[in-house]
N, C-alpha and C positions, 0 to 999 in steps of 0.2 A: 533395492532402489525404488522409487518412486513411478508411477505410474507415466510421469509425462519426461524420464530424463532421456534428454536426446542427446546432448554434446558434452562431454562430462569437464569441468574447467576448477580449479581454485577448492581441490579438496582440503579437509583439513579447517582452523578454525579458529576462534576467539572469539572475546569481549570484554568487557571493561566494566571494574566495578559499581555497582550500584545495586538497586534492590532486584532481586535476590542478589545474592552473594556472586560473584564474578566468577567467571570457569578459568582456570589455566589458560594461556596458550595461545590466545587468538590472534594468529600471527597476520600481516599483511602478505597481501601477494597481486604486487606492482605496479427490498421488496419484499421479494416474496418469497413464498415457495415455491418451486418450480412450473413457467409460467408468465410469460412476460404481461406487463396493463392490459394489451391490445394494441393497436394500431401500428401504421409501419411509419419510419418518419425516414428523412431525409439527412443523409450526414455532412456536414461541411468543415472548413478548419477550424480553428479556433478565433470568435469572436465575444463581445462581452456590449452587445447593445441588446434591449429588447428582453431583457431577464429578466426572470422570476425571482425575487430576493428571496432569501430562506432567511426566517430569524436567530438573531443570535442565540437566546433562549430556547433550549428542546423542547420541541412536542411534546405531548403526553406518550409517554413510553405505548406500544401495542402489547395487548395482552400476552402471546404469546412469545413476545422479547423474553420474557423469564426462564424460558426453553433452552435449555442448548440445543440447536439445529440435529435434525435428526431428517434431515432430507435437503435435498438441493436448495438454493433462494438463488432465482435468476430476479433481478434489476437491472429494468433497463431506463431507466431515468423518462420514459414516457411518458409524462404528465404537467400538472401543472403545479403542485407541492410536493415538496420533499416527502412529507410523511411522515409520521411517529414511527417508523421505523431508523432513523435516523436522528443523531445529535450533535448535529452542525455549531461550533465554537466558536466561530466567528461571522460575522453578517456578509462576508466577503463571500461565501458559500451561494450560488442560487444556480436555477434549472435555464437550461437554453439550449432549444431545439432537439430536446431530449436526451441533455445530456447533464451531468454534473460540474458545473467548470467553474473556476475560484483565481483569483490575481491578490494576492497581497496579502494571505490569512497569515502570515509571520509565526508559523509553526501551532497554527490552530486545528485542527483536524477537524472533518465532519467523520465523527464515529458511527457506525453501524450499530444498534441497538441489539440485531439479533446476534446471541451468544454462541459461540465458536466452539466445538469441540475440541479438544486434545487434538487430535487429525485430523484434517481437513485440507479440500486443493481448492486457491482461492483463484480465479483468471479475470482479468479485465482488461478493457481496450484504454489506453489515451493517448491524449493529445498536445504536444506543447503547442503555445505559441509564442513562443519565442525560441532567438536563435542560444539561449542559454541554455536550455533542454530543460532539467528539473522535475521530472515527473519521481513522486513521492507518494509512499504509502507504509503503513503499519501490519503487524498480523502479532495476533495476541496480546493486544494491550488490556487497560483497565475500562475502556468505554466512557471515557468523562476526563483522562486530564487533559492541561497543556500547561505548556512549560515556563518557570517561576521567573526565566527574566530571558534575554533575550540569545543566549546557548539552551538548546535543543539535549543537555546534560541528564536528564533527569525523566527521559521517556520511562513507557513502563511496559514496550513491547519492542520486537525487530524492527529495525527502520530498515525501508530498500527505497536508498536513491539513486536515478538512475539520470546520469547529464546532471551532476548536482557541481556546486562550485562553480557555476560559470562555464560549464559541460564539461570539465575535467576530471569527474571520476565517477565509476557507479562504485555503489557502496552496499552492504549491506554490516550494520552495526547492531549492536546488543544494547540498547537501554539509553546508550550513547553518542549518538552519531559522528560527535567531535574527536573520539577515543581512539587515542593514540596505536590501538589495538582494532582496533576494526578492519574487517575485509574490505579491500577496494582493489579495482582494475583502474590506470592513469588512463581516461580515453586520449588518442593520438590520430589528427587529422590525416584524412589520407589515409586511414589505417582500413586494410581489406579483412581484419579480423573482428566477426560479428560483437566479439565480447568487448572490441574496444575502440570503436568506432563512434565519435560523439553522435550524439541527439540530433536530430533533425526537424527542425521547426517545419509544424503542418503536417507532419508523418503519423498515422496512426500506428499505434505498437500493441501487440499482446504481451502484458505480463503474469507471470504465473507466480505466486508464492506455494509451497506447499509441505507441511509438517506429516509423514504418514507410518512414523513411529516413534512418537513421542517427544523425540531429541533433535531430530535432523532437520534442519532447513533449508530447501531446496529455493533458490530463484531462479527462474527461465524467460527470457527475452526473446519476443518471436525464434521459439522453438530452438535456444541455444540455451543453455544451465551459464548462468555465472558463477554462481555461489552453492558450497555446498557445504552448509555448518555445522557439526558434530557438537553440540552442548550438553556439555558433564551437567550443569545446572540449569534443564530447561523451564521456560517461564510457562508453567503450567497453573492453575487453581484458581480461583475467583479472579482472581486482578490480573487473568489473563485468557481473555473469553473474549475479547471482540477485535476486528479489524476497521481500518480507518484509513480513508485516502489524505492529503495531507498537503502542505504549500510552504514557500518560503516567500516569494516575493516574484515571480513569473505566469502570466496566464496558461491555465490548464486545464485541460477538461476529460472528464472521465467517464464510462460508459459499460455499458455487458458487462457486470460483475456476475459474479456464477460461483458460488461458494457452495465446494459438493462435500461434507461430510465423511470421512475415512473411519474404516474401522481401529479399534483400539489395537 
């Protein structure tokens, strides 16, 4: 098992046809290198005045984006531009008060330029604001798409949403987020169980993605496992090398990304 499993929940697995070819079974169950910019800043909820737009059109890639990561990249959003590390999809993407935060990118993602090994543990802080939850992100996509109309069908990495649907389910899906075969927890108000307790607007959350043998994808939610996915056909090889935080139509904001590298 994985380095960070704490709570073990929802073994076992699926997904849904698409590119690569679909696994069996996927049954439901109910910056930089290590090293932040500098400075220290100040955190507060989620607001969207006073921002730094990022363009819709990527940066000049940084040189060694052509890399797959072979050492930590801590991002802490401290600055004033994004950065060629980074390929924000939609102009709905921009910096504020050192953070990442997006409302309305309707399944646009700001990709990560730098390339993802095979293994890797990815962790980041956010933030919703709103009482829908929605906090969204990728691991192992292709670093450049988004999606041909307005279902989310045709991803090209793991989707984990978390408070998605109007806070009603966290998810984590194969290629397909809508897929009738996807893993999901029903979140239920009132519920005293971490894995199924809706999103809380203005809560900061850790989540953790993490691949560290090839096949298995681990999700963990401030220090609880949801998900833990066994795929007979993992999205490994070119068109599967980078991570992406992501949006449907709620404000959110993202932060401490720490993407540490695992051995083969």
């Amino acid at each position: 098992m994985g380095a960070v499993l704490r709570k073990l929940v929802c073994v076992g697995a699926a997904c849904v046809a698409c590119l690569p070819a679909d696994p069996p079974g996927f049954q439901r169950d109910a910056g930089r290198a290590l090293g932040h910019a500098g400075g220290t800043k100040t955190k507060s909820n989620v607001k969207h005045g006073d921002a730094t737009a990022v363009r819709t059109q990527s940066a000049p890639v940084a040189e060694d984006a052509a890399h797959v990561l072979d050492e930590a990249l801590n991002e802490d959003f401290n600055r004033s531009e994004l950065g060629p590390d980074w390929n924000p999809t939609s102009s709905t993407w921009h910096l504020e008060e050192g953070r990442l935060c997006v409302k309305g990118a309707k399944n646009h993602p700001a990709w990560l330029n730098r390339r993802l090994p095979k293994n890797a543990h990815i962790e980041f802080d956010a933030t919703p604001g709103s009482p829908d939850g929605d906090i969204k992100a990728e691991a192992w996509g292709d670093g450049h798409s988004v999606p041909a109309g307005a279902t989310y069908d045709d991803a090209t990495s793991y989707i984990v949403i978390l408070g998605g649907w109007k806070n009603r389910f966290n998810v984590l899906a194969r290629v397909n987020e809508h897929g009738q075969n996807r893993k999901e927890l029903r979140l239920l108000p009132g519920s005293e169980d971490p894995r199924t307790t809706p999103i809380v607007e203005g809560r900061s959350y850790h989540v953790e993605i993490e691949r560290d043998d090839g096949h298995t994808v681990r999700v963990t939610l401030d220090e609880t496992v949801l998900f833990e996915f066994e795929d007979p056909v993992p999205l490994v090889g070119a068109d599967h090398e980078h991570f992406a935080f992501n949006d449907w139509n709620v404000p959110v904001c993202f932060d401490d990304l720490l993407v540490t590298p695992l051995p083969d």
